[in-house]
KEKOL-720321 format. One line per 10 residues: their letters; for each residue x, y, z of C-alpha. Coordinates in steps of 0.05 Angstrom, whole numbers. Layout:
BEGIN
a> X:Y:Z; ...
END
This chain:
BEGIN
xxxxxxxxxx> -1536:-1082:-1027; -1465:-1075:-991; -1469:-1138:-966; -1477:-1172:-1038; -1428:-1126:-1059; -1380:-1136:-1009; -1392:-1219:-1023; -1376:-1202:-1093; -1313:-1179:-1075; -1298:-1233:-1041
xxxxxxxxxx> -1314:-1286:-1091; -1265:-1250:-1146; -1211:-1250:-1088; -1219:-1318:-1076; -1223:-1331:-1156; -1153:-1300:-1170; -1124:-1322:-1113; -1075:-1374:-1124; -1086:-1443:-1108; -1056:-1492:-1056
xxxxxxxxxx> -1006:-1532:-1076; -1041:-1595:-1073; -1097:-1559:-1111; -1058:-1547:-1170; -1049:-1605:-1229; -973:-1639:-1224; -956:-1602:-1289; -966:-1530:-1259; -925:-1559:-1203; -870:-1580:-1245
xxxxxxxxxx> -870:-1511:-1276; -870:-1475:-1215; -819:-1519:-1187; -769:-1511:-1254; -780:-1447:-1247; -750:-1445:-1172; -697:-1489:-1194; -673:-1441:-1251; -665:-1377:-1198; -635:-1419:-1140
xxxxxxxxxx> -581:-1442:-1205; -584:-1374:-1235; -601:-1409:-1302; -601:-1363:-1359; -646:-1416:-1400; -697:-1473:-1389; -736:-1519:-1433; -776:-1577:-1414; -828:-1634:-1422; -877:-1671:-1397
xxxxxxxxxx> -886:-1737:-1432; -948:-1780:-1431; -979:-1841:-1462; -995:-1808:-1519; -932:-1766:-1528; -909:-1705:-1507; -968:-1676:-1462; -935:-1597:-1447; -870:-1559:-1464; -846:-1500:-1426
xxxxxxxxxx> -788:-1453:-1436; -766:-1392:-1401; -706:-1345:-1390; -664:-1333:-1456; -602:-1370:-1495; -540:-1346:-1500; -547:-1293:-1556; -596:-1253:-1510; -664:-1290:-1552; -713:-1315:-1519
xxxxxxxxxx> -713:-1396:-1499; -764:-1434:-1538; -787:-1499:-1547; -753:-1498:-1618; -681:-1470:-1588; -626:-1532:-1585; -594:-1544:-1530; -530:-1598:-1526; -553:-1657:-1488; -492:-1684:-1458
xxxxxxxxxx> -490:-1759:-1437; -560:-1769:-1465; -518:-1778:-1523; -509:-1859:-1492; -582:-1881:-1491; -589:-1852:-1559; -528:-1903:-1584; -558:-1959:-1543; -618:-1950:-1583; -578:-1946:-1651
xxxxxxxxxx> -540:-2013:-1625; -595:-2046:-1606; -624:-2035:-1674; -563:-2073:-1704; -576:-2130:-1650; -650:-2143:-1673; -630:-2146:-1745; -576:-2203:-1725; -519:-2155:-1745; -490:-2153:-1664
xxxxxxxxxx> -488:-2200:-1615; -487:-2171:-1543; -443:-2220:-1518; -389:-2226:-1572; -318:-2192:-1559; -324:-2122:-1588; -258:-2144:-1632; -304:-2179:-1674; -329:-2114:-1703; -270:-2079:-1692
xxxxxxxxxx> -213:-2115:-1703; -162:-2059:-1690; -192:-2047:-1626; -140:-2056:-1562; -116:-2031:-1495; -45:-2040:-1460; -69:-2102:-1436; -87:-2140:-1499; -115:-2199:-1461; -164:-2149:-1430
xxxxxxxxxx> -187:-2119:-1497; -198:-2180:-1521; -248:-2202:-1469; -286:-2135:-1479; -357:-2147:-1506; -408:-2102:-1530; -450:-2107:-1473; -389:-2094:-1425; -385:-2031:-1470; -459:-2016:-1463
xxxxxxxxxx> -468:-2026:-1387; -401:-1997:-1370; -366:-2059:-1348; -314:-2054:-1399; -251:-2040:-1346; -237:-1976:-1387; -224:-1914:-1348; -263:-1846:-1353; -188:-1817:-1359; -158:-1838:-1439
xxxxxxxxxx> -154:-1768:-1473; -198:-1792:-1528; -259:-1761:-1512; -271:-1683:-1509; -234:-1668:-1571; -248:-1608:-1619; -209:-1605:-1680; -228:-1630:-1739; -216:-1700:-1761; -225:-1742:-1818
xxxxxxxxxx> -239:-1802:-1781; -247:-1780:-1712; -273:-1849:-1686; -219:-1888:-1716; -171:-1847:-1695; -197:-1854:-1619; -193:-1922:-1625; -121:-1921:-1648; -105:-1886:-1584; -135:-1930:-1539
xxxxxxxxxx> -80:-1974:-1547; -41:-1938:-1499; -96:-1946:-1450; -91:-1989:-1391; -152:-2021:-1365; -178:-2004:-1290; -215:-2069:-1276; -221:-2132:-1316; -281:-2132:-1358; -348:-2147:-1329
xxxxxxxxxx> -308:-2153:-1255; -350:-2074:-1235; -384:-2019:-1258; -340:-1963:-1282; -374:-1898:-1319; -329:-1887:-1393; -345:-1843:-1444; -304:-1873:-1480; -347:-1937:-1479; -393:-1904:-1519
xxxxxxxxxx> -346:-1868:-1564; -334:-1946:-1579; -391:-1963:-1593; -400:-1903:-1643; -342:-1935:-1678; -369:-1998:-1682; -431:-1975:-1714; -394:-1940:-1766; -354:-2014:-1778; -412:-2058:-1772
xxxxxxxxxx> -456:-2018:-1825; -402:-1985:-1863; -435:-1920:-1856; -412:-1853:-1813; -450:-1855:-1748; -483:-1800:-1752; -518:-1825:-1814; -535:-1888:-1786; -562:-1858:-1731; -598:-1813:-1775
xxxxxxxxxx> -635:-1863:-1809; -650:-1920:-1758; -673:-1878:-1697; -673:-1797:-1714; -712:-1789:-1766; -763:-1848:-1749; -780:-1815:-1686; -780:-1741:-1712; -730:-1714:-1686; -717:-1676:-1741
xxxxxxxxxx> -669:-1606:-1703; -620:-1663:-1671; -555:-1646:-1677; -504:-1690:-1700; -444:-1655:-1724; -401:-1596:-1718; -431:-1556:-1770; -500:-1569:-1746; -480:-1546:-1674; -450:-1481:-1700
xxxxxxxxxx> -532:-1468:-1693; -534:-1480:-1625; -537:-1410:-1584; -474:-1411:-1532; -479:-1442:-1461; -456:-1419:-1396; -405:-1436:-1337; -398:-1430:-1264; -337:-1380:-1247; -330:-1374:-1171
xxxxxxxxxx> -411:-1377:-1168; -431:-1334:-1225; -457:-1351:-1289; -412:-1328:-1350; -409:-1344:-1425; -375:-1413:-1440; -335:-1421:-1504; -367:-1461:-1555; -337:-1535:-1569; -365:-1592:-1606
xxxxxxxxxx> -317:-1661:-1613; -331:-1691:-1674; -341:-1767:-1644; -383:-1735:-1600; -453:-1751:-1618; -440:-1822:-1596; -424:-1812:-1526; -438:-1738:-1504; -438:-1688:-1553; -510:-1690:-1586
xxxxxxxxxx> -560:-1631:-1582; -630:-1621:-1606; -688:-1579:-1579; -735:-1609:-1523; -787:-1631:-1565; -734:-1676:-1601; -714:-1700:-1540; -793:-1709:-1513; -793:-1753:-1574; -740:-1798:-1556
xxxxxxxxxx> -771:-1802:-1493; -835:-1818:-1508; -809:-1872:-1550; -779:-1916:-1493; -832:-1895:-1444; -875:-1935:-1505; -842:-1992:-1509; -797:-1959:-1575; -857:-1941:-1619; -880:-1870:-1625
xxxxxxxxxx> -938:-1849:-1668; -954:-1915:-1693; -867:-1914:-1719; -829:-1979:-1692; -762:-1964:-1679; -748:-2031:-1615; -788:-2083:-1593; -814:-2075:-1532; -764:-2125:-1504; -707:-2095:-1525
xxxxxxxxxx> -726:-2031:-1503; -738:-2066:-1433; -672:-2104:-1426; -649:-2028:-1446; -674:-2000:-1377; -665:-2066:-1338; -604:-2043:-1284; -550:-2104:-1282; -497:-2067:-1257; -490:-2033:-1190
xxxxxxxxxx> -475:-1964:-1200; -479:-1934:-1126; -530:-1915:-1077; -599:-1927:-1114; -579:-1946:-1180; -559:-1999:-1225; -535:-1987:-1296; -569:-2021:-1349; -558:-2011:-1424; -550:-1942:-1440
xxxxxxxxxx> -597:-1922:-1388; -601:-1913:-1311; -654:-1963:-1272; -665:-1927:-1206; -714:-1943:-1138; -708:-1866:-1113; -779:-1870:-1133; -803:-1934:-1104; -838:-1909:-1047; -891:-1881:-1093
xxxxxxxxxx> -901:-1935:-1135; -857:-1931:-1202; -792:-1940:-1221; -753:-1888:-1244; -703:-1897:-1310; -657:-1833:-1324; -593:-1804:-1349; -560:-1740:-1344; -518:-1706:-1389; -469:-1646:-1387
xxxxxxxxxx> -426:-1611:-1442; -388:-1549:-1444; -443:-1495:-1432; -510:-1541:-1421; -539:-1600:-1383; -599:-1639:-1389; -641:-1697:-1366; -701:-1752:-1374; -726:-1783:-1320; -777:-1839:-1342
xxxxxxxxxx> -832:-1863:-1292; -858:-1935:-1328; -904:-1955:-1276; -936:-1888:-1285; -930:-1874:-1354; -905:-1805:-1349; -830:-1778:-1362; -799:-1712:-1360; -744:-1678:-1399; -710:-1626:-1372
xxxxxxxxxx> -658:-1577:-1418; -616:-1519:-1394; -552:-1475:-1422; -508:-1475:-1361; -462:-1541:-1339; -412:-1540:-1282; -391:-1597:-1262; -393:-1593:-1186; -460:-1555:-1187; -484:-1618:-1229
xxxxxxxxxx> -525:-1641:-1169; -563:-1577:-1167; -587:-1572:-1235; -597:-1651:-1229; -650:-1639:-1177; -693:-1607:-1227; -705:-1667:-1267; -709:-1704:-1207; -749:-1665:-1167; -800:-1657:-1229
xxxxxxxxxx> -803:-1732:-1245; -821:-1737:-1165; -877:-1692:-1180; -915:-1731:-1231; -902:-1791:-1191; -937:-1751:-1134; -889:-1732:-1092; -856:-1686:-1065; -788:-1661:-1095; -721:-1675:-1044
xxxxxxxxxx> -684:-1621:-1020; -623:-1600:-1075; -553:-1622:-1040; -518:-1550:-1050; -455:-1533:-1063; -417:-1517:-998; -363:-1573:-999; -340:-1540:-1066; -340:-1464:-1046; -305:-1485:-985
xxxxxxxxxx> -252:-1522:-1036; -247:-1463:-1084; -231:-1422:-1025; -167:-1468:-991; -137:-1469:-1063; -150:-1397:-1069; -103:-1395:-1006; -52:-1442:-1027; -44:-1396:-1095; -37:-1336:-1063
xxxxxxxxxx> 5:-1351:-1012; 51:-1387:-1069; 50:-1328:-1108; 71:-1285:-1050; 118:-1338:-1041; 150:-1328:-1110; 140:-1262:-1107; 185:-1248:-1049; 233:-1297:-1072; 238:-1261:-1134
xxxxxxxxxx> 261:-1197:-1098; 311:-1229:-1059; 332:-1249:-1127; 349:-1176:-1138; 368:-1155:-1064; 393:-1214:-1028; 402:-1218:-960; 464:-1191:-926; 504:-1236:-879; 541:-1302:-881
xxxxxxxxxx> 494:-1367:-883; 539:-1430:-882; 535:-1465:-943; 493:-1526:-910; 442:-1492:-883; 435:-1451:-957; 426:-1525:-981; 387:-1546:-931; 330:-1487:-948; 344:-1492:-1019
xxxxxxxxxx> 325:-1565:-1023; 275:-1555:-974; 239:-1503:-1017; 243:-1531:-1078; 217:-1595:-1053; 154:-1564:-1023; 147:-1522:-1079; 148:-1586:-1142; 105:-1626:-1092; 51:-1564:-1092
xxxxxxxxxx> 78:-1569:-1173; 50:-1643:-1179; -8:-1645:-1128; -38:-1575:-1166; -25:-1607:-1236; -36:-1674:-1234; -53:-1712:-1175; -111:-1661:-1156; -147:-1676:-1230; -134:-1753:-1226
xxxxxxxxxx> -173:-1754:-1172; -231:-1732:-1212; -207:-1785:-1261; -193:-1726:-1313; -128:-1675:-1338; -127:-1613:-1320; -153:-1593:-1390; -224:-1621:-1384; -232:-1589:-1308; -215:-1523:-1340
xxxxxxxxxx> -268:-1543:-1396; -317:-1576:-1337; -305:-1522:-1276; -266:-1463:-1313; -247:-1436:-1231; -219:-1496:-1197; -193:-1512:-1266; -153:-1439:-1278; -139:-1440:-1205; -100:-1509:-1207
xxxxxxxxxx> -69:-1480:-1268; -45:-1427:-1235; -22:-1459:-1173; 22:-1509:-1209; 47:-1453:-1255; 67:-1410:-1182; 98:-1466:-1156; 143:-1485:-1223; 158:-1418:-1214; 173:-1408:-1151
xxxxxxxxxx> 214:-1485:-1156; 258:-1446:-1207; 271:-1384:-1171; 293:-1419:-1109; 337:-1454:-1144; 374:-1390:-1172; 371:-1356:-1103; 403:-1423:-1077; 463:-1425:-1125; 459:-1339:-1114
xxxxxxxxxx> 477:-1349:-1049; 521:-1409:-1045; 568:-1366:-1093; 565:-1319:-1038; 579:-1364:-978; 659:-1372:-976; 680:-1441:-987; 717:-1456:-918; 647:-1450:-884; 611:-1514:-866
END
C-alpha cells in the first residue's frame, strides 16, 4: 500500500513539474523568454504576438502601462519606425493603381520638393525615398516635432530646402526619417487627401486595425511610456509630431499590429481582404540595399539572413518613440512572425529590448535566442562625461570665487593672457564638443538625445552650459586681473 502510495506521489511530482525546455511548444518558449527579457530591461509593460498562417495564433501581455493599469492585449502602444512599412504599404497601393511610379523623380508629385543641392533633389525618386537611398541625412530638424500645425507635412517639406544632401541619390544606403515623412507628403499630394485618411482607408481599416493611432488627439489615449535615466526606468513626457504617422509616430495595440503582420506574412491579404498583390508585397521585403552586417534594406522593410542557418529568412523593423519601442520580425520560409510591443525606449539600450523580438522570432524558427549585447560601452560613457561635468563645474565654481577674492600678488600681464586665453580656449572647445560635435556624431541635436537618452542628453546640456559658463567667468577674472597688473610689467 505505501509503495503505490509512495508511486502516486511520484507521478503528481513528475506531473507538475515543469518541463524541459525542448519539451515545451515554441510559443511557451517565447513567453518565457519575453518574459526574461522584460526583467533583464526592467520593462514596466509587454505585449506580444505570435502570427501564423491563419492569423494571429496567441497574444500575451504582462506588467502594467504607464497609469499603473494593467497591460492588455487591447492597451496601445506607439510603434516607432514601424510607422515606414505601414507607408510602404500605403505607397505601394498608389503604385498598383498606376497613380506612382517607383522610378519617377519624387518632384513629379511634389513639385515644391528641394534640398540645397537642387540637382540632387531633382534626381530623388520614390524608390530612393522608400529604400533609403535618397542622400538625405537622418539630421534636418523636420522630424520629431510637437506643436501643432496646419499642414505639418508641407511645412516639412518647405524646410528641407535648407537641407544638404549626404550622398548622391541611389550612390548608398543612408537611414532618414525624413524619407518617409516624404513620402507621407506625397500621399497627401498624389490623392489630395490628409495622410492619415488615406491611410485609413486603403490599408487600416481593410486589415482591422481598427485602435491604430494616427493623430494627436487619438494618441492623447495612449497610457505614457518610459525612459532610461542613468539605468532606471522613469516616466517619459508624452509627445506626438503631427507628420508623424508616416515615418515614426503611429501607435495601435498588438493585435492591430499582429494584423499588419499577418498581412505581409500572407502575401497582403488577411481574412480573405486584399490589400497588395503578392508581388508587391514581395518586392516590399526583397533587400536591394546594403544596410550593414546581415541586412539589406528593401522597401519599407528589413530583408535579413541572421536566420539562415535554420532555414528562413527573416524580414523585420524596429521602431522607437519617446516612451515605447516595438518590433516584427517575419519568418516567410516558415510562415510564422512575431510582434513584440513595450512602453520603455532608450536609445542606447535599443539593442537590448531589440533582442526580444529577435530572440523570439529565433524561437519559432527553432532556435535558440543570441545572447543580448548589453550596455557597458554606454555606462562606461555616461560615467567619463559625468567626470568631465563635474570637474567643469568645480572648475567654474572656483573660478567664480576668485571672482570675489582674487589672488594676491603681481602676475605679469602676459602670463594673465597667456592663462586667460588658455582657459577660455579649453573651456569653448569643451563648449562645442558637449553641444554640438558630441550629438552630430549621432547624426542628431542635442534636443532629440535629450528626447532619445534624457541622461547623456541633460548631461551634454549641462556640460556645454558649465563650460559657456566657465568661458565667461575666465574672461572677467582675466580683464579682473589685468586691471590689477601695473602696466610697466611685461
Amino acid at each position: 500500500m505505501r509503495t503505490r502510495a509512495a508511486a502516486l506521489v511520484l507521478l503528481l511530482i513528475a506531473a507538475l513539474a515543469p518541463l524541459p525546455a525542448q519539451a515545451r511548444s515554441a510559443t511557451q518558449q517565447v513567453d518565457a523568454y519575453l518574459r526574461e527579457r522584460a526583467r533583464a530591461t526592467d520593462t514596466p509593460g509587454l505585449a506580444y504576438a505570435i502570427v501564423g498562417p491563419r492569423g494571429t495564433e496567441r497574444t500575451g501581455a504582462f506588467g502594467h502601462d504607464g497609469a499603473g493599469r494593467p497591460v492588455t492585449a487591447r492597451t496601445p502602444f506607439l510603434w516607432g519606425s514601424i510607422a515606414k512599412p505601414v507607408t510602404a504599404t500605403a505607397v505601394m497601393t498608389l503604385v498598383e493603381s498606376g497613380a506612382v511610379d517607383l522610378d519617377e523623380p519624387v518632384r513629379t508629385y511634389l513639385p515644391r520638393f528641394t534640398l540645397a543641392d537642387p540637382g540632387a533633389a531633382a534626381r530623388i525618386t520614390v524608390r530612393h525615398l522608400l529604400r533609403q537611398t535618397s542622400g538625405i541625412p537622418e539630421h534636418t530638424g523636420v522630424t520629431d516635432r510637437f506643436g501643432e500645425d496646419g499642414d505639418p507635412y508641407g511645412r516639412a517639406v518647405a524646410d528641407l530646402a535648407d537641407t544638404g544632401p549626404q550622398a548622391a541619390p541611389g550612390e548608398r544606403h543612408g537611414y532618414s526619417s525624413a524619407n518617409y515623412l516624404l513620402l507621407g507628403a506625397l500621399v497627401e499630394a498624389v490623392t489630395g487627401r490628409p495622410y492619415e485618411a488615406y491611410l485609413r482607408d486603403r490599408v487600416l481599416d481593410p486589415l482591422g486595425m481598427r485602435g491604430a493611432v494616427t493623430t494627436p488627439r487619438e494618441a492623447e489615449a495612449v497610457p505614457g511610456g518610459h525612459s532610461y535615466v542613468f539605468g532606471q526606468v522613469v516616466a517619459a513626457d508624452r509627445h506626438y509630431d503631427p507628420a508623424g504617422a508616416a515615418y515614426g509616430y503611429l501607435g495601435g495595440t498588438v493585435r492591430d499590429l499582429a494584423r499588419f503582420a499577418a498581412a505581409h506574412l500572407g502575401g497582403g491579404t488577411l481574412d480573405g481582404v486584399r490589400v497588395l498583390a503578392p508581388g508587391s508585397v514581395a518586392r516590399m521585403h526583397r533587400g536591394t540595399a546594403d544596410s550593414g552586417g546581415t541586412q539589406r534594406y528593401g522597401l519599407g522593410w528589413r530583408d535579413d539572413s541572421r536566420n539562415d542557418d535554420l532555414g528562413t529568412r527573416t524580414v523585420w523593423h524596429t521602431g522607437g518613440a519617446p516612451g515605447f519601442h516595438a518590433m516584427v520580425a517575419l519568418l516567410p520560409d516558415a510562415d510564422r512572425a512575431v510582434v513584440v510591443v513595450q512602453n520603455v525606449y532608450g536609445y542606447f539600450q535599443a539593442g537590448d529590448l531589440n533582442a526580444a523580438g529577435f530572440g523570439a522570432a529565433r524561437i519559432l524558427a527553432g532556435g535558440d535566442p543570441e545572447q543580448p549585447p548589453g550596455d557597458a560601452p554606454y555606462t562606461a560613457f555616461l560615467a567619463a562625461l559625468a567626470a568631465v561635468l563635474t570637474l567643469t563645474t568645480a572648475a567654474t565654481a572656483w573660478t567664480a570665487f576668485r571672482l570675489v577674492r582674487p589672488v594676491t600678488g603681481r602676475r605679469t600681464r602676459r602670463r594673465v593672457l597667456a592663462a586667460t586665453g588658455a582657459w577660455t580656449l579649453a573651456a569653448l572647445t569643451a563648449a562645442a564638443l558637449a553641444g554640438i560635435a558630441a550629438p552630430r556624431s549621432f547624426g542628431v541635436d542635442l534636443r532629440l538625445i535629450r528626447l532619445f537618452a534624457p541622461d547623456l542628453g541633460w548631461l551634454l546640456t549641462l556640460t556645454a552650459l558649465a563650460a559657456c559658463a566657465l568661458a565667461v567667468l575666465r574672461l572677467a577674472a582675466g580683464a579682473l586681473a589685468l586691471r590689477r597688473t601695473g602696466r610697466g610689467d611685461r
